[in-house]
Structures are given as structure tokens and as C-alpha cells.
N, C-alpha and C positions, 0 to 999 in steps of 0.2 A: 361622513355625513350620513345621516339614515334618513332613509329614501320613507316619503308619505306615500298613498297611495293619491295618483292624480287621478282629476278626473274628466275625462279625453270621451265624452259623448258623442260628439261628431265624429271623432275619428276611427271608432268603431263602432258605428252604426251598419248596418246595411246599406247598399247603393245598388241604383241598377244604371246599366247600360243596353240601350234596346230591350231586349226579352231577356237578356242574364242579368242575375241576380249575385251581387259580389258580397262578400261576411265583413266588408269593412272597408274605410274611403282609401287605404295605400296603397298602391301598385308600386311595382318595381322597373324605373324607369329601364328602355332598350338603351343599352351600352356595349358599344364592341368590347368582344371579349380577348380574339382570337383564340378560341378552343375548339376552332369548329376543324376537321379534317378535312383535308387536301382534296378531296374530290366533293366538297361542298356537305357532305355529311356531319349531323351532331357527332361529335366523338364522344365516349363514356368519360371524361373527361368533363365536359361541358355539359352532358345530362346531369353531372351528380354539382359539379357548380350551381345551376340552377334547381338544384333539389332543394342544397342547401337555404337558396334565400327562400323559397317557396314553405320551406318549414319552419323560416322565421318569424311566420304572420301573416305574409301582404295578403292584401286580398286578389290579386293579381300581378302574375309575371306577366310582365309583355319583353319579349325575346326579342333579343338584338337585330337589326338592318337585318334583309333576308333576300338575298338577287333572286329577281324576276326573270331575269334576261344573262346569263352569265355566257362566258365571259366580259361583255362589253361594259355590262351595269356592276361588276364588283369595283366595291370602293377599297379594299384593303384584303392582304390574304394572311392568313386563312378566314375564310367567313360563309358563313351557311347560304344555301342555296336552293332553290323551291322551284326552280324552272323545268321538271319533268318529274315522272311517276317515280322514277327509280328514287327519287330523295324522300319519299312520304313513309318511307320504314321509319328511317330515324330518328322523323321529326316525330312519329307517332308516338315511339321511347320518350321524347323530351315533352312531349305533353302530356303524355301520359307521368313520368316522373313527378311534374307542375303539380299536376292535380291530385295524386295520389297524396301530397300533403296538406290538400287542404283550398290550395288555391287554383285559382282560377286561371288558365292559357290563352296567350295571345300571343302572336308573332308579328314581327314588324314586315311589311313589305316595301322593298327599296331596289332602284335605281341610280349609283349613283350619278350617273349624267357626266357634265365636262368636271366633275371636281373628283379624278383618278387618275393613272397614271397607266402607259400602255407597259409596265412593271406587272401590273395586276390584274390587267387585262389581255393578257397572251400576246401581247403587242399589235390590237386593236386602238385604231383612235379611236379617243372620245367622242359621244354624241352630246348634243345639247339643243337648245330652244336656237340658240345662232352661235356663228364663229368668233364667240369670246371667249378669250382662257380664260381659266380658273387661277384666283391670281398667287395660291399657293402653288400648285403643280405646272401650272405655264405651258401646257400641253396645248396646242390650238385644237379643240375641240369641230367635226366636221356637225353643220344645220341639220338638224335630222326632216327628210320628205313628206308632208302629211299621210301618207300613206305610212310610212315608220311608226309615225307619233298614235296613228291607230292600233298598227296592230301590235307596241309597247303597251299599250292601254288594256287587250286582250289579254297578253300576257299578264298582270295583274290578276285580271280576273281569272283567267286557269292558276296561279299561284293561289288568289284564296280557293278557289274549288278545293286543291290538293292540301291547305291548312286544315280547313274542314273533315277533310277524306281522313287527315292525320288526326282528330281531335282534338284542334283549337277552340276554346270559347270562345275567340272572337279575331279579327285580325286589324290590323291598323299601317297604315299606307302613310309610309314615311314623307311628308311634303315638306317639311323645312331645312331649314341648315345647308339651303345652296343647292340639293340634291335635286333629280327633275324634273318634280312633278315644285318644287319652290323655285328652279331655275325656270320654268312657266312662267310662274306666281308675279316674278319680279319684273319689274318695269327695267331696272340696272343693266340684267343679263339676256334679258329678253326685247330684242332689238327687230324681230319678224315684223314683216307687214302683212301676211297672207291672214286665214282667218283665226291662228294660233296666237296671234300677237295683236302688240298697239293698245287699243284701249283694256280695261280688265277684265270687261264680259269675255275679250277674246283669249286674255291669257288665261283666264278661267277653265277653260273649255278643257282643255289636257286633264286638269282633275278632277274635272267633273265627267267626262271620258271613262278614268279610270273607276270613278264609283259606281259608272251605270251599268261597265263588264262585270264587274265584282258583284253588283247586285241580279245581274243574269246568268253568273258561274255559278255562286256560290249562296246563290237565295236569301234569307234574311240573317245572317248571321250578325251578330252585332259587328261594327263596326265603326274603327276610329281614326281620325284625322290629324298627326301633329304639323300644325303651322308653325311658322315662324312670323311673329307677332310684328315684329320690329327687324332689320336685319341688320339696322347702324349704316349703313353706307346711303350717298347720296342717293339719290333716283331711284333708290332699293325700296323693298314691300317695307310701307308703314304701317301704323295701330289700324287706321281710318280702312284702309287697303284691306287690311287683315278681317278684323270685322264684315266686313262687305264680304269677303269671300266664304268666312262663317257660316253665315244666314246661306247664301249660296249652296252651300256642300250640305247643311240642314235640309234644306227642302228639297236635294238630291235624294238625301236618305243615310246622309249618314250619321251616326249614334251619339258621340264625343267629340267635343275638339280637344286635343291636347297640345298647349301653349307651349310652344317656347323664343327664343331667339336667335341672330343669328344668322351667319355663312363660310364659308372658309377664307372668304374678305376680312371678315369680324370674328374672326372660329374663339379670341377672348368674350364675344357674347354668346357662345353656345359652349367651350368651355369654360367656366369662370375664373378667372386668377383669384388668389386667395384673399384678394382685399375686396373682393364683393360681398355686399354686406346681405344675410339671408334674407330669401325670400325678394327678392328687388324683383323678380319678372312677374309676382302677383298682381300688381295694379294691370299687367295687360292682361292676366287670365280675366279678372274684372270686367275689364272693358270688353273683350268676348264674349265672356258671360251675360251682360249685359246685352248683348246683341242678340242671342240666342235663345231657344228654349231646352235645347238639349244640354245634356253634363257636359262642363269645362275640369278639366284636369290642369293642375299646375304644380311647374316642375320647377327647380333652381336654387339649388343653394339653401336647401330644407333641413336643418341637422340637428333639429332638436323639437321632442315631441309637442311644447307649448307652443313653438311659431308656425306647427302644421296645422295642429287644433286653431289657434285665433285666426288662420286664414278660412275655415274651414268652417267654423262658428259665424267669420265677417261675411260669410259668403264670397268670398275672394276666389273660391273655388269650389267645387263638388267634388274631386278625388285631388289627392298630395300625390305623386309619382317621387320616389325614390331613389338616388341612384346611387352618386359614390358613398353616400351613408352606410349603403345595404355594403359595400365592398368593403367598409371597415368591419362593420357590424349586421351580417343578416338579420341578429335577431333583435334588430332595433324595435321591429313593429312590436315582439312576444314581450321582449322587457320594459318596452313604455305599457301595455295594456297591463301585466302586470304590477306595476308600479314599481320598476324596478330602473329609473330614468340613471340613475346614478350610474349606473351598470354598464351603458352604452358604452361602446365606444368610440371617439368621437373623427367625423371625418373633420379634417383641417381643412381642406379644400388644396394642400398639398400640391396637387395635381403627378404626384410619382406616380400613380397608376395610367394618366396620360404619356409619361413618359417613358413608363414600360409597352403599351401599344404601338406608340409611335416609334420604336426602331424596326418593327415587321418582322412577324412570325413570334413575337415576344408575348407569352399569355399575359391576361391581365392581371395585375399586384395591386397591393396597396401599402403604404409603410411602413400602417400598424398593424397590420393582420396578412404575417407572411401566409396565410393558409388559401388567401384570396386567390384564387385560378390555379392552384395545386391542391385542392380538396383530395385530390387521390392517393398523394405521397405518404410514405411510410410517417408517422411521427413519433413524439416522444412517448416511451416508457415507462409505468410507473415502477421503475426498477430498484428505489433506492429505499434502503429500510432503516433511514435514522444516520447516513453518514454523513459526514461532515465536508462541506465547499462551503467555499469564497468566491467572489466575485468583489472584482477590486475597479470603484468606475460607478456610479449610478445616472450614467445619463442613461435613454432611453435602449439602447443595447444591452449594457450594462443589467438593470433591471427587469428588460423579458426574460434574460437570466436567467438572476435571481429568483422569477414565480415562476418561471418553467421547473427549474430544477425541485424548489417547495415542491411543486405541483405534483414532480414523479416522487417524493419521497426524501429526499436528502433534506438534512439541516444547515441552514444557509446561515453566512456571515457577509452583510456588502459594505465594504467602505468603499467612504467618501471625501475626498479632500476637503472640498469647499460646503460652507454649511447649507448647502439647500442642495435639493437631486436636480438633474435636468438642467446644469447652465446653457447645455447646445441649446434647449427649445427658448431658453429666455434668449438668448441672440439669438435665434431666428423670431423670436418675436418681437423683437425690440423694433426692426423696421417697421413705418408707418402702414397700418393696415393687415398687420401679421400676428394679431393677438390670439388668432384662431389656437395658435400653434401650442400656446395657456391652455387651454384647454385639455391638449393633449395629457401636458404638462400635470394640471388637478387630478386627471383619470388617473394618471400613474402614482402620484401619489396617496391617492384614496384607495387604490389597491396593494399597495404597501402597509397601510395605515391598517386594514384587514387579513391583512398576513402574520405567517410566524419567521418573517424575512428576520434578522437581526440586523438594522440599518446602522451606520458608526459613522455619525455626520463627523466632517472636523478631522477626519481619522486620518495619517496619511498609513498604510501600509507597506510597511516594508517584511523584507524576505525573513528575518526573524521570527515576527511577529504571527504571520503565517504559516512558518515552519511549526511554531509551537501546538499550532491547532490539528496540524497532520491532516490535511484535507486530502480526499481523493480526487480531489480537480480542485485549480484555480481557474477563473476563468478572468481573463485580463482585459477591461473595461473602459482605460486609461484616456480612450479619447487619442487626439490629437493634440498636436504643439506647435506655437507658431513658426514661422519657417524665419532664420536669422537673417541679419544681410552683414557679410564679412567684411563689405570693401565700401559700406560707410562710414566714415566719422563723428561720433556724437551721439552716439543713440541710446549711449547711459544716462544720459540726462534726464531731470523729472516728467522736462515738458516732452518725453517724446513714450507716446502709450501703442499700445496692439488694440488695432479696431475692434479684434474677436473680443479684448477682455471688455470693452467700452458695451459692445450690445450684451454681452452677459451680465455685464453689473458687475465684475470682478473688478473695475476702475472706476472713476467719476471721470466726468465727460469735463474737460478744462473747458475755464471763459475763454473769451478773445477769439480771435479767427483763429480757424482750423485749416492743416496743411492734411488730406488723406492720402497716402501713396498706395495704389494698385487702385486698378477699376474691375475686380473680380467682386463676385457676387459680395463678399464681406465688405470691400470699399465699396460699392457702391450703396450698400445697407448706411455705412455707418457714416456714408454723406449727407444722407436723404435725413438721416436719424439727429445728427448734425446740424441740419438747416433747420429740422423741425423745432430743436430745442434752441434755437432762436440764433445759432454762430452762422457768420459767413465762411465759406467751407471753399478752397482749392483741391479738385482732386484732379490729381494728378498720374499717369500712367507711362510707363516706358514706349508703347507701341505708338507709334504715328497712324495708323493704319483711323479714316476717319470713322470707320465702325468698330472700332475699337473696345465699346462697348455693349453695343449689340450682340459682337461675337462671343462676350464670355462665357465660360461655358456651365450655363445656366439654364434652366426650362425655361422655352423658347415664347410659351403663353405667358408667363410671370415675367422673361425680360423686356422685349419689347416694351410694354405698355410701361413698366418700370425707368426704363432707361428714359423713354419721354420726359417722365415726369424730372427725373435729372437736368435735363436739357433745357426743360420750361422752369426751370425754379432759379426764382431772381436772386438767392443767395449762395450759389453754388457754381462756379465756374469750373473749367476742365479745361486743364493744360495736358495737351499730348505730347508720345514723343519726347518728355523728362525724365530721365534715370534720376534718382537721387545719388549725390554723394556725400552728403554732408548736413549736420544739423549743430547749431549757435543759437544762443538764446536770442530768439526775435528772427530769426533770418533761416531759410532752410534753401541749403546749392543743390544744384540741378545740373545735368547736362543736356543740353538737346541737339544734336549734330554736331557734336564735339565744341560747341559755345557754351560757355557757364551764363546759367542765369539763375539767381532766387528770389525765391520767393517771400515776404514779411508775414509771420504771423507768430500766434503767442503759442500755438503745440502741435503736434507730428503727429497721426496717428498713423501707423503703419500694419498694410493689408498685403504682404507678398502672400502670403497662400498659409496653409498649414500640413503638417510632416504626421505621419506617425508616430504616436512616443512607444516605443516599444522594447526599451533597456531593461522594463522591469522583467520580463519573461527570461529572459538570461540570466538573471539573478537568481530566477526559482528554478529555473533548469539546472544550475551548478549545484543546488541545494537535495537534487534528484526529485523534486515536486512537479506532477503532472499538469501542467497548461494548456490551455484553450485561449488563443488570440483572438476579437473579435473586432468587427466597426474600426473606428478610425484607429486605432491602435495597431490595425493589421491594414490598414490600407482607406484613406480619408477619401472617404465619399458623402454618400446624404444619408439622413437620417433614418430612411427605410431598409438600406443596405444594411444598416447595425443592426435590426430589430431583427432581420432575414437571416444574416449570419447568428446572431443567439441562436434563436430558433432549429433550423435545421443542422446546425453542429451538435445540439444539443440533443435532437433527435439521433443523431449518429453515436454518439457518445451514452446515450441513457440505453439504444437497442444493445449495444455491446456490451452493457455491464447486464442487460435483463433482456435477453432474446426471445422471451416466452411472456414476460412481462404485459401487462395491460395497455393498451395503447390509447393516448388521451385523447379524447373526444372534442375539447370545447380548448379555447385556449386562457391562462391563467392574467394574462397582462391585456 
């Protein structure tokens, strides 16, 4: 499709915030990175990550959570640290880096309060407004003394002195998402009676505290507020709540409010699971906005340049903040202004890069963009002058490939079994709410579509066939394969399908009620997907265990909220503790504690898991042809894992055949 030029007036207009002046309404939302080094220093690592997005447009980086107070206020390690003079070298690199492309620096300042662990805090308790754990980390957090809560407040303000000392354009004081100067905010967590607590003027008081150091430290520097709008828990900060505190912190002095949602109660409303539909948290930048006379900033679920422009245009907002967009794609902002929207690449809402954070000390990724938090590593070579590789496989692995290898110079051949690329992203999209993942899907093929790939839909390749072309690499693509079950009965029969091939479209989904065995992320997709398309659905799983499905081992933001919806859906029941043995037309046997029982229904779909197919690479190895194993084929995992290994095997492979070679700058897929 050829790209028009759009026309995004709001979104690159000028904006200001207090006395700075920014070249356009985007920022780039604060996101932990983990790049920061061990003694709380930016590491070169983490400067040149956010060089990167700072060069792709926004009008402002605002830099990830930033301890005030370490070690008691770090929320995760490794993470940057602003609590004495010896850190203001590094941080001066990393704004100065900011700005040297263009855009404008901001650093977040944060506490994280009772929502840490004494893991990351040197084995310090938590502090907090009162002694409630945090209901993710379960730590009993110790009341902090009004005397504490002051001179916490202090510390902000020497943290912005020293932002400033470093050349910040501005700093911004992390209050939402539980943390706590929001663990104040809330009524839920904030249980004091003294003059910190109880009604809101009093829980007010801690951040409006914190604004009046900052504006006695660090003089008029512009300055911004993220709240949390709404936080979804009972008795927690609502709209009404949030608003009032607004206008508040306004007549303090401070610059922006920037919206969001949210706590590590609700962390699915501060992360999004991937069925939240874009833009949903604008109506509360709105209602903010509407309270206020200063700029509202809104953040959430932004991934495409027309839904930032019409909130932007509705006045829904005065700046769009960015976040895991800019992680698939930095140069979102330069290729919408451009009119190059086509070009994006698109964030799914995925959440892999949550779940690369989330095991600690793991930089941040993204699926489609292995270069995300490894901006420094060696990459591919444009080493290759017209020779010949395959790549056998076009799902998404498969095909980074493919334009990697275009990219440095070889002439590529990719088959394909099945006539369409990407059947993995159609069964991840087929569950309800997962269309984002299409998306992906169009990008990939619209960059094929402008390539000199040779695509061989239909094609199966075999060792022949390949041998004839004399390629200097195969790279083998193949996916994965359902995993059989040996010691059932029945399972050649018509009415019994593989749920993987049901969300791909590789089968039609039978009438009549549905039997689905395995409660692993595929069965419970192809329940949900099941019920939707109007069958009564038994799913069924070997484990007794009553969280049985809870536990699969799936992102933990996307199962949860997921598995509910299983549980609340009046056409779906769940038999635990069934092994299957056996499948008969109409009838499918079970065992549960060595008693047979079965179950009536008209077809089987079965979810035991999926295998490696990896035979074909022993075929080409006895042929003497050189392979490259890649994604599920060499080991079934998720989707970003595949695109990762293309990528950096391919860098390993293209530097040894061109050691001096050109190394590529932007990535081709």
C-alpha cells in the first residue's frame, strides 16, 4: 500500500510546558528499562537507548522512575538513581545525549514506597503511608514518621536540584501506579489518622510537600505530575478524587498533569493486556483536563498516528506520551511526520517486553525489534554480494530472515507450506481481543510485498529441491509441531482437530459441543475462541491442582484477567484432573483418580503443547548444506524469541562471512 502524506497538525505543532518550549505534542513515555548500572549510574548502554528514541522525533524523553532515596525507594534493579552529587555526571551524558537530537529531557523522580521488595532494597523494609502490603510483593511495609514523610519530600527536591545541575528540561514526580507519593493519594492504602491521612486535603499534603521542595531546590524548572486517574480497586483514588488533586498540585505550581491508571493491585490497568482497546484512558486525561488550566498529557495504548492526532485535535489531551510503541519503533514519531505511517512498526501490546523486565536484571526487548535495549551490540553485515539462501518457514522468524539477509546482500528464496505467511500471528490472533497481533501480521507482509524476497507460497521444500539452488545458508523456519499423544485411542478420527490448527485457520472449527484437552495458553485460546463462535465448550486438563489454570505458563498480565473470563463464561465449563484416553464418535473417556468418566460431545480439539519439527535440518546436513536453526523449530517458545534468534544469528553469520563489511543501521523487517 502507498503511503499519502497525512495530515497530523496537532501533533506536530509546538507545545509548551511552563517556560519550555517542546517542537511537537509526543513525549516518550518513562518505562523501566533496566540499563541503568549497578551503582545507580546511566550506563553507555542506556544513553545510546535513549538517544535512539530521542532521534526519532519526540518532542520529549522523559527518562524512566529515578530513586530519590536509594536504597529503600528502589523499585526494581538495576535502575537509576539521583540521591547524591556523585550520580549527576551520568545523568548529564544522558541529557545531554536527549538533547543533542533534538529533543527535549526530563527525568522521572520516584519512590517506590511499600510496592518493592527488600531483594532490591539491600534488605531494607518497606516504607509506606501505613502498614499495608503491597498486594503483589506481600512485604508488610513499616508507617513512615511525619518527620520521614518530610524530609522524603526534601529529598525530591535535592533530586530535582541535581536533574537541573545535570541539564534536565524539566523533571516530573512519579505519583501514580501505587508508588508513594499515589500510595498518599489513596484512600485504599492510606489508612493514617494523623495530618497525612483521612480526608484528601490530608493525603494531599505529601505531594504537595514534594512540589513546594522541588520548587525551593530547583526554582522554576518546568515541572510534571503523573497521576493515577483511576486506580480500579475499591476505596482507591477515583476520576472525582484525581481531578481535585489536579487543580491542587496546579495552584502549587506545577506545570502538566500526566494521566494515567492504576497500581500493582491493578498493574493490568497500568500495564495493558493486549485486548485493551487504544486510547481507553483518554476520557480521564479529559476529565483532568477539564479541571485544569495547565497541559494534560495522555498516555495508554497509542499505536497509531490518527488515534493520537483525533485525541489531540478533541482536545482529549495537550501532549500523546509514547511508550511501548517507541520500543517497537523509535522512529514512529519521524515516519508519521513524514507520511511514511505504513512504515511503523507496530506495537501489539504483546507485553514481551514486560516480561523480559519482569524476571530482574533482564534489559528491556521487544518482539519485533530484537535491537530494543541492545542498541550497542554488534549487528548484521552487509556482507553478501548476490548469493544465494533460503529460508524455509515464513512466519515471523522465518521472514526477519529473509529481509535481514536481502538486507546485507544475498538473494533470497523463502518457502512456504501453507498459502499465507504468519499462520503463528493468525492463532495468536484468533483469541478474542488479539487482533492487534494482524497487524503485525500486514507489516510483515507489506515489507515482503517491497522486497526482492522470492516468496514460494504452497511450496513444501524439500532437501532436493534446495540442494539444486546451492545456497550458502539455509535457514530453517519450520515452526513447530503438535505434540502427539501415544496412549490415546481414537484420535484419527475426523471429529478429533489440533486447537493450534483451529486458531490458525488451518481447520474449520466443527458444530456441536466442543471437548478441548490441555488448559495451556493454546486450550485456553481455543475455548474462549469456541464459546465465542457460539459452541458449548468442556475444557478439560489432566492437573487437579484448582489453579490450574492460572499457573500456565503464560504472561502473567494477559493470564489472569484471561483465565476469569474463562471461569465467568456461561458456555464453557472446566473439568479438572481428566487425562484423556480415549475418543468415539459422540463420547470422549477420561480418567480422573483412576475412575473413567466421559464426556458427550460432537469433536476433540486437542492442546497437549507443541514440539520442534526439526528433521528437516538433518536432511540438509547429510546433503553437506550449511543450516541455521531458528524459533520454534530449534526450541518453542513465543513469538519474540523467533524474531531474536533470526536476527542475532544472522548477525553472527553475515560478520563471519564480511568482517570488515558495513554494519546495518536500521532494521529491514
Amino acid at each position: 500500500m502507498k503511503d499519502t502524506l497525512p495530515a497530523f497538525p496537532h501533533m506536530f505543532a509546538p507545545g509548551r510546558v511552563g517556560r519550555l518550549t517542546l517542537p511537537n505534542r509526543l513525549m516518550m513515555a518513562p518505562m523501566e528499562s533496566n540499563l541503568a548500572a549497578e551503582n545507580g549510574e546511566a550506563s553507555a548502554r542506556q544513553i545510546q537507548y535513549y538517544r535512539d528514541r530521542a532521534a526519532g522525533g519526540v518532542g520529549m524523553v522523559i527518562v524512566e522512575y529515578t530513586c530519590i532515596s536509594a536504597p529503600g525507594g528502589i523499585g526494581g534493579v538495576p535502575a537509576l538513581w539521583l540521591d547524591d552529587d556523585r550520580l549527576t555526571a551520568s545523568h548529564t551524558q544522558l541529557a545531554s545525549a536527549i538533547r543533542a537530537e533534538g529533543a527535549r529531557a526530563c527525568v522521572q523522580l520516584f519512590h517506590a514506597g511499600r510496592q518493592t521488595h527488600p531483594k532490591f532494597t539491600g534488605g531494607d523494609q518497606p516504607v509506606a503511608a501505613s502498614a499495608i502490603p503491597c498486594p503483589m510483593y506481600r512485604k508488610m511495609p513499616r508507617a513512615l514518621e511525619p518527620e520521614e514523610i518530610r524530609r522524603l519530600a526534601r529529598q525530591y527536591g535535592e533530586a530535582a536540584r541535581r536533574a537541573v545541575a545535570a541539564g534536565y528540561d524539566a523533571v516530573e514526580v512519579h505519583g501514580a501506579h501505587g508508588y508513594l507519593p499515589g500510595n498518599f493519594l489513596s484512600g485504599k492504602s492510606n489508612i493514617r489518622t494523623d495530618e497525612f491521612g483521612g480526608s484528601l486535603a490530608n493525603r494531599q499534603r505529601f505531594p504537595l510537600l514534594i512540589v513546594e521542595e522541588i520548587r525551593a531546590l530547583a526554582g522554576d524548572v518546568p515541572l510534571l505530575f503523573r497521576l493515577s486517574a483511576d486506580e480500579f480497586v475499591e476505596g482507591g483514588t477515583t476520576i472525582d478524587e484525581a481531578t481535585d488533586t489536579a487543580r491542587v498540585l496546579e495552584r502549587a505550581g506545577v506545570d502538566a498533569i500526566h494521566v494515567s491508571t492504576g497500581c500493582h493491585e491493578r498493574v493490568d490497568r497500568n500495564v495493558d493486556p493486549v485486548w485493551m482497546p487504544q486510547g481507553w484512558r483518554l476520557p480521564l486525561a479529559r476529565a483532568v483536563g477539564e479541571a485544569v488550566d495547565i497541559p494534560v498529557i495522555g498516555v495508554g495504548v497509542i499505536r497509531q498516528p490518527e488515534v493520537a492526532e483525533a485525541a489531540l485535535s478533541r482536545g482529549d489531551a495537550d501532549f500523546i506520551a509514547l511508550g511501548r510503541a517507541l520500543l517497537a519503533d523509535p522512529e514512529w514519531p519521524r515516519k508519521a511526520r513524514d507520511g511514511r505511517v505504513s512504515k511503523i512498526r507496530p506495537c501489539t501490546s504483546c507485553n514481551w517486553c514486560v516480561a523480559q523486565i519482569g524476571t530482574g536484571h533482564t534489559p528491556v526487548g521487544c518482539a519485533e525489534n530484537p535491537i530494543a535495549g541492545r542498541e550497542d551490540a554488534p549487528r548484521p553485515v552487509a556482507s553478501g554480494t548476490g548469493e544465494q539462501v533460503v529460508v524455509v518457514g515464513a512466519g515471523p522468524g522465518g521472514i526477519a530472515a529473509a529481509l535481514t539477509l536481502e538486507q546485507c546482500g544475498y538473494s533470497v528464496t523463502l518457502f512456504e507450506k501453507a498459502p499465507e505467511i504468519a499462520r503463528g500471528l493468525v492463532a495468536s490472533a484468533a483469541a478474542p481481543g488479539k487482533d492487534k497481533f494482524l497487524w503485525y501480521r500486514d507489516y510483515l507482509r507489506a515489507r515482503l510485498d517491497t522486497s526482492s524476497v522470492k516468496l514460494r507460497l504452497c511450496q513444501t521444500a524439500d532437501a532436493a529441491a534446495i540442494a539444486a539452488l546451492n545456497p550458502v545458508l539455509t535457514v530453517i523456519a519450520t515452526g513447530g509441531t503438535n505434540r502427539q499423544l501415544a496412549d490415546v485411542t481414537g484420535l484419527d478420527q475426523p471429529f478429533v482437530s489440533w486447537a493450534y490448527d483451529i486458531l490458525s485457520g488451518a481447520a474449520p472449527l466443527a458444530d456441536g459441543r466442543i471437548v478441548v484437552y490441555g488448559a495451556g495458553e493454546i486450550g485456553c485460546e481455543a475455548a474462549k475462541y469456541a464459546a465465542d463462535m457460539g459452541r458449548d465448550v468442556i475444557l478439560a486438563t489432566r492437573s487437579s491442582d484448582d489453579n490450574a489454570l492460572s499457573r500456565s505458563n503464560w504472561l502473567r498480565i494477559y493470564r489472569e484477567q484471561f483465565v476469569q473470563m474463562l471461569v465467568s463464561n456461561p458456555r464453557i465449563r472446566i473439568e479438572l484432573g481428566a487425562r484423556l484416553t480415549g475418543a468415539e464418535p459422540g463420547r470422549f473417556h477420561f480418567l480422573r483418580e483412576g475412575n473413567a468418566l466421559s464426556f458427550d460431545a460432537d469433536a476433540l480439539l486437542i492442546a497437549a503443547g507443541r514440539l520442534p519439527e526439526s528433521g528437516f535440518a538433518d536432511a540438509l546436513a547429510a546433503r553437506g548444506l550449511p543450516t541455521l536453526t531458528i524459533g520454534d523449530a530449534r526450541d518453542v517458545r513465543r513469538i519474540g524469541d523467533a524474531v531474536h534468534d533470526a536476527y542475532w544469528a544472522l548477525a553472527d553469520f553475515t560478520r563471519a562471512r564480511g568482517p570488515e563489511a558495513t554494519e546495518l543501521t536500521s532494521l529491514a523487517f
